[in-house]
C-alpha positions as CSV (number, residue, x, y, z in Angstrom):
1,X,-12.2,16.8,27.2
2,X,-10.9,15.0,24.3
3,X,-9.4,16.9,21.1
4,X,-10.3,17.4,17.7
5,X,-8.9,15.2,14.8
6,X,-7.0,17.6,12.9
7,X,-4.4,15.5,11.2
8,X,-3.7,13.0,8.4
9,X,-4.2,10.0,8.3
10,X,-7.1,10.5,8.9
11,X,-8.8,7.2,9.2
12,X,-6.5,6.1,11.8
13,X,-7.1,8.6,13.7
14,X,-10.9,8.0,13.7
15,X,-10.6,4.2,14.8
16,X,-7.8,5.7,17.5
17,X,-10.3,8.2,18.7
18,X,-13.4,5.3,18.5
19,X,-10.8,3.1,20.1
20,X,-9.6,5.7,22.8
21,X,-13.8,6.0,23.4
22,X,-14.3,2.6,23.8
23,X,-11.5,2.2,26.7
24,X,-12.2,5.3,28.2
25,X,-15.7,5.4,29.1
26,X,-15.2,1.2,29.9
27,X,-17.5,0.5,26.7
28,X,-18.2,-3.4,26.6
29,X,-19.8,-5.7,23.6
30,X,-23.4,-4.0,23.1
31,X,-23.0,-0.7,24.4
32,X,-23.7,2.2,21.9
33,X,-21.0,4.7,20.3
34,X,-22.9,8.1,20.7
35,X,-25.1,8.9,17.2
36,X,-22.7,10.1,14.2
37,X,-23.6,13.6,14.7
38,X,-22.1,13.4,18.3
39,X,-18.9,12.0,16.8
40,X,-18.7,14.4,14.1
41,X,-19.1,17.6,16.9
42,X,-16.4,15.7,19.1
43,X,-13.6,14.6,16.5
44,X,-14.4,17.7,14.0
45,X,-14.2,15.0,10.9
46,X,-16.8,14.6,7.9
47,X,-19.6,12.4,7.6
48,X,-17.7,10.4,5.3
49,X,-14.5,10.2,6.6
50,X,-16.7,8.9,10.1
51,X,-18.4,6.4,8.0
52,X,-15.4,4.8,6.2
53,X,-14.0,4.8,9.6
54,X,-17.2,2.8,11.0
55,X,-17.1,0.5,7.8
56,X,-13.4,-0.7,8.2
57,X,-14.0,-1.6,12.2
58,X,-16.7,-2.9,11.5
59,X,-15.4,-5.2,8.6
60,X,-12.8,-6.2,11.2
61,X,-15.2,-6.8,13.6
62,X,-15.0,-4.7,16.0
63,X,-18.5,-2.3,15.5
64,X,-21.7,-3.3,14.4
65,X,-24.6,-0.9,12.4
66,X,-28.1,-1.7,13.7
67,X,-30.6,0.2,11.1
68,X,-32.3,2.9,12.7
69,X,-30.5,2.3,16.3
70,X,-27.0,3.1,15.9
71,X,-23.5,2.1,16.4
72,X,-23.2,-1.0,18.6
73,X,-19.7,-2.6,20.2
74,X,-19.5,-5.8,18.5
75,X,-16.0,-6.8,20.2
76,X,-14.3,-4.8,22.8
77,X,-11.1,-6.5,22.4
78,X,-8.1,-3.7,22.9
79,X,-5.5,-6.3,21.0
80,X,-8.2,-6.6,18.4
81,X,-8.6,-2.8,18.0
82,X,-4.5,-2.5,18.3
83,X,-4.3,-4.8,15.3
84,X,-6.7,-2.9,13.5
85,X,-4.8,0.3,13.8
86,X,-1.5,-1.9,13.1
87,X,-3.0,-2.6,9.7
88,X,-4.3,0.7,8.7
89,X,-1.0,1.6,9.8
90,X,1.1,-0.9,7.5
91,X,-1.4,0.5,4.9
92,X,-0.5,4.0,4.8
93,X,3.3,3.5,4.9
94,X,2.7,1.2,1.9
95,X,0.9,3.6,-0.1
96,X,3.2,6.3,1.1
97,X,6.6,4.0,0.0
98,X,4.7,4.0,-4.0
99,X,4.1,7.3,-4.0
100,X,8.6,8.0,-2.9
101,X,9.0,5.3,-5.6
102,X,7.2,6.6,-8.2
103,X,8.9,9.9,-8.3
104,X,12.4,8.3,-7.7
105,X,11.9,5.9,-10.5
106,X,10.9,8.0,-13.2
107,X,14.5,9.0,-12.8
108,X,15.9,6.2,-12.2
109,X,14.6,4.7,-15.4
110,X,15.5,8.1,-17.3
111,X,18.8,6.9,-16.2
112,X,18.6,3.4,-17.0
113,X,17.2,3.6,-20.9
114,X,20.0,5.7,-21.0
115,X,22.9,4.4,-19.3
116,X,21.9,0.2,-19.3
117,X,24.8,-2.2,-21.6
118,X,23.8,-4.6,-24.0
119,X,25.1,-7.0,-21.0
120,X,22.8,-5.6,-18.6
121,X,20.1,-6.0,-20.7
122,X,20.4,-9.6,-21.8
123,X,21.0,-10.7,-17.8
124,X,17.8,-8.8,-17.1
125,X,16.1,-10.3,-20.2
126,X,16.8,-13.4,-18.2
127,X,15.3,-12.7,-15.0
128,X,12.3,-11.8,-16.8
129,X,11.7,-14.6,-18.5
130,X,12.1,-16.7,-15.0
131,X,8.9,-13.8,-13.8
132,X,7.0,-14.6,-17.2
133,X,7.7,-18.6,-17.0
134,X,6.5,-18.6,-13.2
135,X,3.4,-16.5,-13.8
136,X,2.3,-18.7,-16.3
137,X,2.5,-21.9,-14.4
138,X,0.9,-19.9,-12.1
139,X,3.5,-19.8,-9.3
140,X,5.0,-17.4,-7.0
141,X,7.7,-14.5,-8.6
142,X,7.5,-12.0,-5.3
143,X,11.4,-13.0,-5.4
144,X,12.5,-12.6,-9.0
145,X,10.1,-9.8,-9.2
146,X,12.2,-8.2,-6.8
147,X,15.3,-8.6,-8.4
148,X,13.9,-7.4,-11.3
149,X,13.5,-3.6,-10.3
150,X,16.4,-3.6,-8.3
151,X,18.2,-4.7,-11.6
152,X,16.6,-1.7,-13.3
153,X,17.6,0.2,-10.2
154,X,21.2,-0.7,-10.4
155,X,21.7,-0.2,-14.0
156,X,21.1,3.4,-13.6
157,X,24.7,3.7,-13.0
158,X,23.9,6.5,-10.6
159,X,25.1,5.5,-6.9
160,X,23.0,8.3,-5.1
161,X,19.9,7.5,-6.4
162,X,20.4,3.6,-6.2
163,X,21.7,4.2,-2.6
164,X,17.7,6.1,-2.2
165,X,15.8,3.4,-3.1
166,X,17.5,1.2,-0.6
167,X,17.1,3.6,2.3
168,X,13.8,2.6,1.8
169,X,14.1,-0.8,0.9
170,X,12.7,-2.3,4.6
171,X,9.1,-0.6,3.1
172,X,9.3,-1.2,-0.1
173,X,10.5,-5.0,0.0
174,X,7.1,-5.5,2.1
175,X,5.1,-4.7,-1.5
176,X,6.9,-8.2,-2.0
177,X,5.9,-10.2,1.0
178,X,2.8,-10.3,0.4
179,X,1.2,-8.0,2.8
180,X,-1.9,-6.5,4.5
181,X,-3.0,-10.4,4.5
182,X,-2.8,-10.7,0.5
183,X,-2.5,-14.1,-0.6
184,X,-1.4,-13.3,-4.4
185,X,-0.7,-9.8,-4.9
186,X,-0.3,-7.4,-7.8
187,X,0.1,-10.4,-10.0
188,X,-1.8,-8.4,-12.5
189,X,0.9,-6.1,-13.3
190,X,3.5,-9.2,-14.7
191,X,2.5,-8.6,-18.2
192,X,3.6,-5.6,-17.8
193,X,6.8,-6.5,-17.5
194,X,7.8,-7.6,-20.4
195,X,6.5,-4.4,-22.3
196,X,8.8,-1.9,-19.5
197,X,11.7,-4.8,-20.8
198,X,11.4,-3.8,-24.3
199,X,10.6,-0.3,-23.7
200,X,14.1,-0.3,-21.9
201,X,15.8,-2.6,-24.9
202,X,14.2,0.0,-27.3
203,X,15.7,2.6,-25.4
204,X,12.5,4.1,-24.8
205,X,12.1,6.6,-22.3
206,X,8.7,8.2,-22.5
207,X,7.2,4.2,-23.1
208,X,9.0,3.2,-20.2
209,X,8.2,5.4,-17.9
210,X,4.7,5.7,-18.7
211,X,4.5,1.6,-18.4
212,X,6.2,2.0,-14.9
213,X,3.4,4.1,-14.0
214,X,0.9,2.0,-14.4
215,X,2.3,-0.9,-13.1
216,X,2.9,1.9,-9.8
217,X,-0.6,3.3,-10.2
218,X,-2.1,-0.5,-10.1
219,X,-0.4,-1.5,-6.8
220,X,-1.4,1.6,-5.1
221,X,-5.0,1.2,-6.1
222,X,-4.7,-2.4,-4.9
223,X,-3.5,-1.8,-1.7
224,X,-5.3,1.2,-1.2
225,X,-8.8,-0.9,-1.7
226,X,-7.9,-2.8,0.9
């Protein structure tokens, strides 16, 4: 008899348990899940947390809702349901990598308003304005982007904490690869930018940290809506 759901995160879990279902009883295109209520008694999850699940496989195609009948197979597919899983998967460790980087770089950038030469600051003034003139012609900055927080990260002047961020630089550096199947992401943060540059040029802690979080709090929501 299968377990409970009783760990995070959650929606995984629900497609791996739907999934498990599917290969398990031999399930093929047109079959029907058992009612909501069944898989609520079975898994031990909330209605909601079942009907997000449903929603995302069947987005992907893998489930279909027929009104007042149920929850249909659409595609029984195991490498389409393991690909599923792979990108709820990438999704989670995504949102998890924002959430370590927002608390390291609030001190990091206590560090860096106060520790950053006039030197550092002009050469980052120039990466900037390579971000700002690429945005505006409307091309790609993933990689100066990049090399702008790492600039910040560096000019901290505080090996253990720049050595941190990149312990977890094979996550992080995926915010800038365009991921979960994103053609232009977090573009809408650039402006930004400039404001956490002259927040740090002002020597401004409190505005430059509370600029950094939004620019944070906008790529989570971004890739958390996917």
């Amino acid at each position: 008899m299968r377990q409970g759901i009783n760990r995070t995160p959650l929606q995984s879990e629900i497609i791996k348990f739907i999934q498990d279902y599917i290969q398990d009883e031999n399930l093929k295109a047109g079959d029907k899940l058992p009612s909501q209520a069944g898989l609520i008694e079975m898994m031990g999850v909330s209605r909601t947390s079942l009907r997000e699940a449903i929603k995302t496989m069947e987005a992907k195609g893998v489930l279909e809702t027929k009104n007042g009948k149920g929850v249909f197979v659409k595609n029984d597919d195991r490498n389409l349901i393991l690909s599923q899983l792979s990108f709820l998967e990438e999704k989670e460790s995504l949102l998890e990598v924002i959430e370590a980087r927002k608390i390291l770089e609030r001190e990091i950038l206590k560090l860096t308003v106060k520790n950053i030469t006039e030197h550092e600051i002009e050469e980052l003034g120039k990466v900037l304005k390579v971000v700002l003139d690429k945005y505006h012609r409307e091309e790609r900055q993933n990689v100066e982007d990049k090399q702008f927080h790492y600039m910040i990260y560096e000019y901290c002047h505080n090996r253990v904490l720049y050595k941190m961020m990149l312990s977890v630089r094979y996550l992080s550096d995926k915010l800038w690869e365009f991921p979960l199947d994103m053609k232009e992401p977090f573009t809408d943060t650039i402006p930004l930018h400039k404001d956490l540059y002259n927040a740090i040029k002002e020597r401004n802690t409190k505005k430059a940290l509370d600029i950094n979080d939004q620019i944070l709090d906008m790529v989570y929501h971004t890739v958390q809506e996917r």
